[in-house]
N, CA, C and O atoms as CSV, one atom per row, in Angstrom:
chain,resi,resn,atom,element,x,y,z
A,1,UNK,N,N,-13.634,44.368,7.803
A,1,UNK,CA,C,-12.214,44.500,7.530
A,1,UNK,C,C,-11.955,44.077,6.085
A,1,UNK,O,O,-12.139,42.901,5.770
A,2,UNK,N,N,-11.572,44.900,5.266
A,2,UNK,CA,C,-11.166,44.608,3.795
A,2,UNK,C,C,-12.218,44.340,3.016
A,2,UNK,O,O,-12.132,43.686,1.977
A,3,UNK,N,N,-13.285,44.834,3.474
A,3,UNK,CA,C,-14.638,44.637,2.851
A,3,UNK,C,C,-14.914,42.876,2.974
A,3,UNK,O,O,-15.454,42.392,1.979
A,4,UNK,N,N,-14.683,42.206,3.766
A,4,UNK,CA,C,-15.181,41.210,4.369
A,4,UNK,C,C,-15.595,41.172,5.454
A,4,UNK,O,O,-14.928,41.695,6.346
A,5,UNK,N,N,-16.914,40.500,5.770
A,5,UNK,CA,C,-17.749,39.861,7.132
A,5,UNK,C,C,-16.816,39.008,7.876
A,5,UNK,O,O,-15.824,38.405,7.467
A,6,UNK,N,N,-17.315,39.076,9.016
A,6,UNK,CA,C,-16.237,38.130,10.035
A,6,UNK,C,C,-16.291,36.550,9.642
A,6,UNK,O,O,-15.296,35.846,9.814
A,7,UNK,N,N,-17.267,36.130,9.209
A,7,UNK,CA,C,-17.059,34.379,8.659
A,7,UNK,C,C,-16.243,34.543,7.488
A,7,UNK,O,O,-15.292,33.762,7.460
A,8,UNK,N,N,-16.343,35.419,6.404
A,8,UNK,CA,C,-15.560,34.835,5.084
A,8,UNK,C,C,-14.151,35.442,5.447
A,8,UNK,O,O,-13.294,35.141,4.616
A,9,UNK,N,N,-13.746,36.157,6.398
A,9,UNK,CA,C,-12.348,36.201,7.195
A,9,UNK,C,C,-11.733,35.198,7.513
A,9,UNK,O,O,-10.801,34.781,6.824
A,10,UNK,N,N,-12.197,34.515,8.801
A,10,UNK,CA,C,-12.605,33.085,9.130
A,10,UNK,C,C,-12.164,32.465,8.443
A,10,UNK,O,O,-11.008,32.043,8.476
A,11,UNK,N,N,-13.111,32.225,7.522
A,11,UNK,CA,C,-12.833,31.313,6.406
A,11,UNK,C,C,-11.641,31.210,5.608
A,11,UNK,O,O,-11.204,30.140,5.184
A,12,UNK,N,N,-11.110,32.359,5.405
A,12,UNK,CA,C,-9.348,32.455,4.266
A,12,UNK,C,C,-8.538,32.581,5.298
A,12,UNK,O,O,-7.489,32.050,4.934
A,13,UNK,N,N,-8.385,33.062,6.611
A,13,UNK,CA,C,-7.487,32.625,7.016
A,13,UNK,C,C,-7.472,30.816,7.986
A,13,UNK,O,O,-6.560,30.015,8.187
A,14,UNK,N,N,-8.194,30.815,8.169
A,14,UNK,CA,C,-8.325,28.921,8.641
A,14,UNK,C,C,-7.882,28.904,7.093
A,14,UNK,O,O,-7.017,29.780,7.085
A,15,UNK,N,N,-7.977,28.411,5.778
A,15,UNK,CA,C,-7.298,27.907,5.090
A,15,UNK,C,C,-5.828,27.951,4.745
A,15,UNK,O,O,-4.966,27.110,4.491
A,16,UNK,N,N,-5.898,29.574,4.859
A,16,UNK,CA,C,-4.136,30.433,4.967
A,16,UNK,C,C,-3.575,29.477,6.069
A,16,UNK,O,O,-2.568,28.975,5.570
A,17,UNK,N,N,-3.692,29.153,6.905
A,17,UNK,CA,C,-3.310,28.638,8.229
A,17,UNK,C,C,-3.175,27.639,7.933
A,17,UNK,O,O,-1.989,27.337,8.058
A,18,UNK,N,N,-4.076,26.426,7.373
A,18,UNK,CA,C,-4.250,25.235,7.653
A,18,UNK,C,C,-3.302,24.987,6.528
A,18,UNK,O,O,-2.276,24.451,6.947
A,19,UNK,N,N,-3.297,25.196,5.236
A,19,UNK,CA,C,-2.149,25.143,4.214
A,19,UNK,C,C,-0.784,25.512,4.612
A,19,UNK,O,O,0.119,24.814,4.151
A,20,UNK,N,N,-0.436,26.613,5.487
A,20,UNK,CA,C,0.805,26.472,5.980
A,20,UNK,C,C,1.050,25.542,7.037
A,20,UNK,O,O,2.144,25.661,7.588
A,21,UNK,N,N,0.236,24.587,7.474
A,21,UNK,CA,C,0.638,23.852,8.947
A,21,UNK,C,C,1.251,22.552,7.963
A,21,UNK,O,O,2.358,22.020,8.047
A,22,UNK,N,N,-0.219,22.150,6.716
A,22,UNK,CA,C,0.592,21.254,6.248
A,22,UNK,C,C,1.491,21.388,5.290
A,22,UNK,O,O,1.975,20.429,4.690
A,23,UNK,N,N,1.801,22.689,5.061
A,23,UNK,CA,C,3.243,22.384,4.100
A,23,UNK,C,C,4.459,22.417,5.335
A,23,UNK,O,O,5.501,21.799,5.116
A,24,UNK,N,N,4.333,22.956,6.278
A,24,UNK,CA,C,5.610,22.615,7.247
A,24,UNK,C,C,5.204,20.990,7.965
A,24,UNK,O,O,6.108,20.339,8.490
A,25,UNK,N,N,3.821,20.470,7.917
A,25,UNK,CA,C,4.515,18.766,8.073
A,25,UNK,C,C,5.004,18.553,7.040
A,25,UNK,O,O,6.038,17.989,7.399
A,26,UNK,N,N,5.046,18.599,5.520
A,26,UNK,CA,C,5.410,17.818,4.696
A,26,UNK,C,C,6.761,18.568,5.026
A,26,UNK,O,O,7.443,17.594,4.707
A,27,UNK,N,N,7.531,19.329,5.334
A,27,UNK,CA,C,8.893,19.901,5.493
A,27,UNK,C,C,9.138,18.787,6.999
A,27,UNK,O,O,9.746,17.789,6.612
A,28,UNK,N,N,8.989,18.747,7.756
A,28,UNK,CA,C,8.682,17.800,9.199
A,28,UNK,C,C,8.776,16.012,8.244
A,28,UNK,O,O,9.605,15.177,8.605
A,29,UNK,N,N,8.276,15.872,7.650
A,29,UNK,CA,C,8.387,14.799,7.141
A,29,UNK,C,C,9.763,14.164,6.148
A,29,UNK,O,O,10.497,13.176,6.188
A,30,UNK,N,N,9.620,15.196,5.405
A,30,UNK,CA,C,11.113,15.302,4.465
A,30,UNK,C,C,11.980,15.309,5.518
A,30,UNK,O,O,12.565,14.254,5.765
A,31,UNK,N,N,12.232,16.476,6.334
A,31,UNK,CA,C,13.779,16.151,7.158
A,31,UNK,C,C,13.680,14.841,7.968
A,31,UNK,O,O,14.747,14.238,8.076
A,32,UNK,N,N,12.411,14.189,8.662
A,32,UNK,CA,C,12.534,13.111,9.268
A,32,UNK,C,C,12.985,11.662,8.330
A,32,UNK,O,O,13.128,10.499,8.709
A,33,UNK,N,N,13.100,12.152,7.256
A,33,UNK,CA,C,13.873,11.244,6.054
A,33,UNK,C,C,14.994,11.065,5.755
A,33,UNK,O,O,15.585,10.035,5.431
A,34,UNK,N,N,15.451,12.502,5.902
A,34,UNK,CA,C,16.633,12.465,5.685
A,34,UNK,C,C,17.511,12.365,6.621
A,34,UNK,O,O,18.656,11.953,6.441
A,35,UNK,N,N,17.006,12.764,7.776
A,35,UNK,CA,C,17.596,12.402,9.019
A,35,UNK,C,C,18.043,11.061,9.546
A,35,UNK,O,O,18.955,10.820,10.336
A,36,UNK,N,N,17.212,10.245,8.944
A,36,UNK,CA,C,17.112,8.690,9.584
A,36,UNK,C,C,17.746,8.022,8.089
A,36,UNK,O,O,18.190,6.875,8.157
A,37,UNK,N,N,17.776,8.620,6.979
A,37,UNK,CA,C,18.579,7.964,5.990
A,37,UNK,C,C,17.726,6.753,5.387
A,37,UNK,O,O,17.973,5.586,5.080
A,38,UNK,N,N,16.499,7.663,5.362
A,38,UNK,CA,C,15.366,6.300,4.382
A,38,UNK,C,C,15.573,5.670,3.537
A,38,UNK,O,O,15.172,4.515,3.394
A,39,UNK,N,N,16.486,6.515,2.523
A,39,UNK,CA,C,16.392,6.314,1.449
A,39,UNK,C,C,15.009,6.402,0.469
A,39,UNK,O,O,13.953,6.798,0.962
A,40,UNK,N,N,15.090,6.040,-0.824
A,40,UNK,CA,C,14.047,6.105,-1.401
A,40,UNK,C,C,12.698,5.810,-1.387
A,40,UNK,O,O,11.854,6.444,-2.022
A,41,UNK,N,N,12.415,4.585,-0.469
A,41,UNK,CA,C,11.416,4.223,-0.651
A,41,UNK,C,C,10.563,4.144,0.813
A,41,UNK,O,O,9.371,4.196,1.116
A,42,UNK,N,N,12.019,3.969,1.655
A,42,UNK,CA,C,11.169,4.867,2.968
A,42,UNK,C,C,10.948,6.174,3.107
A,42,UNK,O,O,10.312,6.563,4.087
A,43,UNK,N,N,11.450,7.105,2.121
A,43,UNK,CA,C,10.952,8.181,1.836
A,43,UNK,C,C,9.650,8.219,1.612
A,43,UNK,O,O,8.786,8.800,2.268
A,44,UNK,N,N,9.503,7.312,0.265
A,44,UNK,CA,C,7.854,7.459,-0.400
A,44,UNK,C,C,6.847,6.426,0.664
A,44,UNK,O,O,5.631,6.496,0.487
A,45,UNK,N,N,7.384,5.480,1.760
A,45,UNK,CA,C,6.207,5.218,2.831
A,45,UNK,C,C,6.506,6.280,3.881
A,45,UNK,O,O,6.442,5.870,5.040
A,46,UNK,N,N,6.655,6.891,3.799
A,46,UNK,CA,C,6.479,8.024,4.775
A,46,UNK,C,C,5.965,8.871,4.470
A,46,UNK,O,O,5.700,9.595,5.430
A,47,UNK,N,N,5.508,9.370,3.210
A,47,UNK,CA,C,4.879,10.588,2.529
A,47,UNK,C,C,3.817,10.349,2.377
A,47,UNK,O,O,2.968,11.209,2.141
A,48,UNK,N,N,3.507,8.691,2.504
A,48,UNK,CA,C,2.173,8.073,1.749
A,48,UNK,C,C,1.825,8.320,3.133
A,48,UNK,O,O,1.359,9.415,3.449
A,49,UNK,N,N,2.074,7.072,4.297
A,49,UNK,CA,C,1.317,7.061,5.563
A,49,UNK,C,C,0.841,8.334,6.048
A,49,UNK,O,O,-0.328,8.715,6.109
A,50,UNK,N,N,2.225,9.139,6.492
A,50,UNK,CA,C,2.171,10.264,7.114
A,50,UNK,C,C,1.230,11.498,6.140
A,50,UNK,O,O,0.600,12.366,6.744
A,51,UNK,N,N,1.230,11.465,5.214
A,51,UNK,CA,C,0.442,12.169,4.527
A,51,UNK,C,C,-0.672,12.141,3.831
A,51,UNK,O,O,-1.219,12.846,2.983
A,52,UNK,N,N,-0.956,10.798,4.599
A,52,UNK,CA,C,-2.689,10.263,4.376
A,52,UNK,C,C,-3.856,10.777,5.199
A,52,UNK,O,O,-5.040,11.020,4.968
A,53,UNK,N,N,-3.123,10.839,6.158
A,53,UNK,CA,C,-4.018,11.815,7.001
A,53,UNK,C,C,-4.063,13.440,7.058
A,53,UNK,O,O,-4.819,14.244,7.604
A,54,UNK,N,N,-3.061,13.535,6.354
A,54,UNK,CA,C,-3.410,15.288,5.992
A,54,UNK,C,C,-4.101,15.257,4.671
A,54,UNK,O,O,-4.849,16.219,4.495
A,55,UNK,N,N,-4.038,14.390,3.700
A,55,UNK,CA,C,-5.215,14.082,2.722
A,55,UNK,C,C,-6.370,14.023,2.671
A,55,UNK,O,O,-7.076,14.674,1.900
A,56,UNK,N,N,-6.986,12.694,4.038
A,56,UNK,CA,C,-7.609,12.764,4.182
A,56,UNK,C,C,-8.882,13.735,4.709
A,56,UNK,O,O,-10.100,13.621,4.566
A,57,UNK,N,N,-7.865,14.964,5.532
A,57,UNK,CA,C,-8.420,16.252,6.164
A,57,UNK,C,C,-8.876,16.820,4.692
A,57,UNK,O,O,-10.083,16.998,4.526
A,58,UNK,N,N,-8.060,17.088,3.717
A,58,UNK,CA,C,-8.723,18.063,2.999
A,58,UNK,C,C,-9.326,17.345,1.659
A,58,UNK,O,O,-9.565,17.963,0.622
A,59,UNK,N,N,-9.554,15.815,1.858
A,59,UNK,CA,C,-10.454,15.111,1.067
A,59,UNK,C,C,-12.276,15.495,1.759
A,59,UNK,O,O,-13.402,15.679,1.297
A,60,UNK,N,N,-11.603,15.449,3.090
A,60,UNK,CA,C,-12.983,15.865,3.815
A,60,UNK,C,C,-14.150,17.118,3.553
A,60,UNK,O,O,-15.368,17.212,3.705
A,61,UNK,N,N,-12.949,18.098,3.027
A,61,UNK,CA,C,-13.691,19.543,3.095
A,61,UNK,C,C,-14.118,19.191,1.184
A,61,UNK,O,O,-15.307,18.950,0.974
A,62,UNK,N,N,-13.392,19.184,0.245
A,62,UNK,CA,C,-13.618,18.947,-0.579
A,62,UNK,C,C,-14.840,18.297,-0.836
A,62,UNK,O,O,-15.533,19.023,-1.548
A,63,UNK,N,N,-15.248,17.519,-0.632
A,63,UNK,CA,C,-16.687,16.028,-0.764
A,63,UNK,C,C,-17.632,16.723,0.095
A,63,UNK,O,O,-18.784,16.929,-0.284
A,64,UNK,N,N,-17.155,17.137,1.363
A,64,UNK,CA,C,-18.279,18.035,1.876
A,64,UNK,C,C,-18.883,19.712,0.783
A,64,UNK,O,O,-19.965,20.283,0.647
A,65,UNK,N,N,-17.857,19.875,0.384
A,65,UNK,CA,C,-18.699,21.356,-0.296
A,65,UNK,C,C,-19.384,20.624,-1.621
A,65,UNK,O,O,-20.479,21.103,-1.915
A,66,UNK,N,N,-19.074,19.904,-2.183
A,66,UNK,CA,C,-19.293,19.143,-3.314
A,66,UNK,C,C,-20.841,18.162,-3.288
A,66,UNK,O,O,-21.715,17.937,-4.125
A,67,UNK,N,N,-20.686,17.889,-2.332
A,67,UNK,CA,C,-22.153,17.209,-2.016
A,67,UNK,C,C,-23.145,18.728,-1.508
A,67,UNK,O,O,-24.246,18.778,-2.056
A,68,UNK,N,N,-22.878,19.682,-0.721
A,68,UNK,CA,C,-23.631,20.492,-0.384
A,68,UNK,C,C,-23.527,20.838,1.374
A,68,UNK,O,O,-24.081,21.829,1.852
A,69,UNK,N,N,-22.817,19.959,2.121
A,69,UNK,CA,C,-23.083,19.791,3.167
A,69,UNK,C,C,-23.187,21.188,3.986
A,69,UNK,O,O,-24.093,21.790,4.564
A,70,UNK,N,N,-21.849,21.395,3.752
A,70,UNK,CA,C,-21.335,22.690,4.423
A,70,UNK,C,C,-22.001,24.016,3.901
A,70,UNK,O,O,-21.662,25.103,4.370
């Protein structure tokens, strides 16, 4: 399909995908801010916590292609 094999398909859309899941948490996150009336700086611990672990997901893939793993 489109002159791609079924893995490098795979492959751009799991990223297509996975980049839109986390830009709608970081949208999920923002309104849960504004909703509750954080203000500023419970804004920025909420972006940090909550968005440490979507960091950490794509700190993962990063260090993995980089070392060789994958």
């Amino acid at each position: 399909m489109f002159g791609l094999s079924l893995p490098e398909l795979e492959e751009i859309t799991l990223q297509v995908g996975l980049s839109g899941l986390i830009l709608y948490m970081m949208f999920i996150i923002y309104d849960l801010a504004k909703e509750s009336k954080a203000g500023k700086l419970g804004t920025l611990v909420l972006f940090f916590t909550l968005g440490l672990g979507m960091f950490g997901f794509a700190a993962k893939q990063v260090i993995a292609k980089a070392v060789g793993i994958e």
